[in-house]
N, C-alpha and C positions, 0 to 999 in steps of 0.2 A: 751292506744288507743284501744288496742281489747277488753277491759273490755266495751267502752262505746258502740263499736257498737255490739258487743255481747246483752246489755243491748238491743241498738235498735232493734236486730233483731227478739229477743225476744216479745217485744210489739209490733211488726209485725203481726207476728204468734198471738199473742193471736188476737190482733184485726180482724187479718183474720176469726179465728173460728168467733167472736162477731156477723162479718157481716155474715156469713156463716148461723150461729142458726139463727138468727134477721129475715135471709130471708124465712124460712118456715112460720112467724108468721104472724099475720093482723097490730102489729105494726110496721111490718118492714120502713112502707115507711112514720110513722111519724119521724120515729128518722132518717133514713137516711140520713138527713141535717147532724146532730151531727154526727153520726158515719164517716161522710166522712171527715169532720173536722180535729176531733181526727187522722185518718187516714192520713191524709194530713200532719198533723205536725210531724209526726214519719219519714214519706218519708224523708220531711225536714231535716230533725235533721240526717238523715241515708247518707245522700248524702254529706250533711257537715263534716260527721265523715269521711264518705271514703276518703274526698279530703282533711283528716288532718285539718278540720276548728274547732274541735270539742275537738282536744287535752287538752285541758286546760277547756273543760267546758264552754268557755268566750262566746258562741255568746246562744240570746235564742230568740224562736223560739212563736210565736203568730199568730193566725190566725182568722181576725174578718172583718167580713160580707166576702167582694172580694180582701182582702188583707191579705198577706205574710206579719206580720212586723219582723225583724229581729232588732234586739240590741246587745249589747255587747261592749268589747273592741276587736281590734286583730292588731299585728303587724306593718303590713305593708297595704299600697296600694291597694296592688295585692288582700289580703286577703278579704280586704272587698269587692273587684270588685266579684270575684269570688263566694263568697258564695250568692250572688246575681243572678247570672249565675246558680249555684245551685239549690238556689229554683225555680228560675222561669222557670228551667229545669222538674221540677216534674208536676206541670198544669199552662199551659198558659194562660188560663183562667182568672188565680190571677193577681192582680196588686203586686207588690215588693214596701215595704216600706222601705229603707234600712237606716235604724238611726245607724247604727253600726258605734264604732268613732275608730279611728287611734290610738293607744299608741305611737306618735313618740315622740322617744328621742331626746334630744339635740345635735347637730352635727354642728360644725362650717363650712357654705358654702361653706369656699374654699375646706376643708375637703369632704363635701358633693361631690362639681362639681368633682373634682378628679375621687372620687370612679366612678361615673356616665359614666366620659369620658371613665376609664379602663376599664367598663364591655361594654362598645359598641365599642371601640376597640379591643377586644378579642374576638367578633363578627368573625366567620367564613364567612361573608357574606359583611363583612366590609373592603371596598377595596378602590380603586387609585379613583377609580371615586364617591367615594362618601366623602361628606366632614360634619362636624356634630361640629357644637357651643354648649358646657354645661354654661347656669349659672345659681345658686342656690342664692334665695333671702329667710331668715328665712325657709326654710325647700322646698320653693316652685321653682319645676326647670323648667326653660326654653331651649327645645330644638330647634334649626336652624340648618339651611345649606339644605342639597341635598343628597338625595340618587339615586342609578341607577337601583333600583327595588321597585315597588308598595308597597309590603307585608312588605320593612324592617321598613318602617316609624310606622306600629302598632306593630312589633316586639321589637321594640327597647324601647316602651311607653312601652310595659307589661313588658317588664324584669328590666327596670328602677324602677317599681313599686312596683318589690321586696324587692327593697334596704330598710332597716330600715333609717327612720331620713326623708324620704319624704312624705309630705304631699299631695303635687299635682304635674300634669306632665301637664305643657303647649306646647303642641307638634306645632312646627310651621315650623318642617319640609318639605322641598319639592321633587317632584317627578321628573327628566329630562328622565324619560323614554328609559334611555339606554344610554349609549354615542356614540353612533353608532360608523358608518367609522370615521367621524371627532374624537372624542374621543380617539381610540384605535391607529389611526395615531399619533394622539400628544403623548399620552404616551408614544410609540415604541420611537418617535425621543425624548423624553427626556429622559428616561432610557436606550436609547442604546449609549447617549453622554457620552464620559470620564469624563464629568464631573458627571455624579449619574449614573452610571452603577449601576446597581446591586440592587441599593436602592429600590427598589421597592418590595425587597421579605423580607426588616426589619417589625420590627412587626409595627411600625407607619412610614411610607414611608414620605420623606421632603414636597413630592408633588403630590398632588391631582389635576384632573383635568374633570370639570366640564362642560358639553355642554349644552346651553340655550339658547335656537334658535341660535343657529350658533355660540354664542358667546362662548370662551372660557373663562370660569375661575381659576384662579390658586389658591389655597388655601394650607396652609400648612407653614412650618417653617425651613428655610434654613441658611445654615452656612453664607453666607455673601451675600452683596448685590452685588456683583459680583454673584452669582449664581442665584442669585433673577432673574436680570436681563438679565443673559445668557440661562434660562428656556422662559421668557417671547420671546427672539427674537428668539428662536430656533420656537415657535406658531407664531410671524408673520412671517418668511418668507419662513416656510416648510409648510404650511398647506394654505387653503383655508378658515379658521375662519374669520366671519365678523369683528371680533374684539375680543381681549385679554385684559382680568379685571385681571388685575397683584394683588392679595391680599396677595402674601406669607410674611410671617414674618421674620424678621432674628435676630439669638438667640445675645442673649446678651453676 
């Protein structure tokens, strides 16, 4: 890794002198097309390396007429969002060609959604009021449900996009913008009932709850349908919710 951008940094430097002589000359301002170029694809190639896109050699780096083309293979997702982000980080000017293809590996869906749901449940930001469906069809995931801040719904697409074995991220996540009073009232009264005390500080809590115009929704997976139902009536008759969409599951 410090061999290639050493390399880069190096063709830096020399190009700098290039431009540097070039400009005392009368031909400086023919070749100035070309030397900006050449100079263009090192930035490239330098910004790739720094953000570890470059490790392997795999992605390469072209630059014809008002475009950035990029090629290669790389890991994951993310990789090829990013080194995209990259170049078009060095001049805005260019348009991004980004052909660069995926290497994913083969991963069995159910195998895949798993991985998917544990890394956005291990989400420090990932709470009672928010609730999140994984399903992975051939490599390709789809995410649903609700979150209760703006910024987790593209949080949660870039870090999915990490994972090896995914191909795309269909985000159809939505936003309730807080769960306000209503919200944080229904949670107190169903985590402060003897029946889920406490529950609420496990690392996947039974029940989620969701406020969508007025309406409460329940989501999550509970020990019996006695508790299903004893969450659902503790929301109609202690709260002011227009209405309770009972979806909790109960384990098998």
């Amino acid at each position: 890794m410090e061999t290639v951008i050493k390399s880069i940094l190096k063709n830096i430097l020399i190009l700098l002198f290039v431009i540097g002589v070039s400009a005392t000359t009368t031909s400086a301002q023919n070749n100035d097309q070309q030397i900006s170029k050449s100079n263009l694809k090192i930035f490239v190639e330098y910004r790739l390396a720094k953000e570890h896109l470059l490790d392997n050699n795999n992605i390469k780096v072209e630059i014809e007429g008002n475009r950035i083309i990029l090629s290669g293979t790389v890991p994951t997702l993310f990789d090829k969002k990013q080194a995209e982000v990259e170049a078009h980080s060095v001049d805005e000017n260019y348009l991004i060609e980004n052909n660069i293809n995926v290497d994913v590996p083969v991963v069995a869906d159910s195998i895949l959604s798993g991985i998917v749901m544990n890394k956005i449940q291990s989400n420090l930001f990932y709470s009672i009021f928010d609730w999140i469906k994984v399903n992975s069809n051939n490599g390709i995931v789809t995410l649903e449900g609700w979150v209760h801040l703006p910024w987790l719904k593209t949080q949660f697409e870039s870090e999915i996009e990490k994972i090896a074995g995914i191909k795309s991220v269909n985000n159809k996540i939505q936003n309730t913008f807080g769960p306000g009073e209503l919200g944080v009232r229904a949670a107190r009264l169903i985590y402060n009932d003897p029946m889920f005390h406490g529950m609420q500080y496990s690392q996947n809590p039974p029940i989620h709850i969701i406020v969508n115009n007025g309406t409460i929704i329940l989501d999550g997976t509970v020990n019996s349908e006695v508790q299903s139902s004893w969450a659902a009536n503790i929301i109609n008759f202690h709260t002011d919710a227009f209405s309770v969409e009972n979806n909790l599951l109960v384990k098998n």
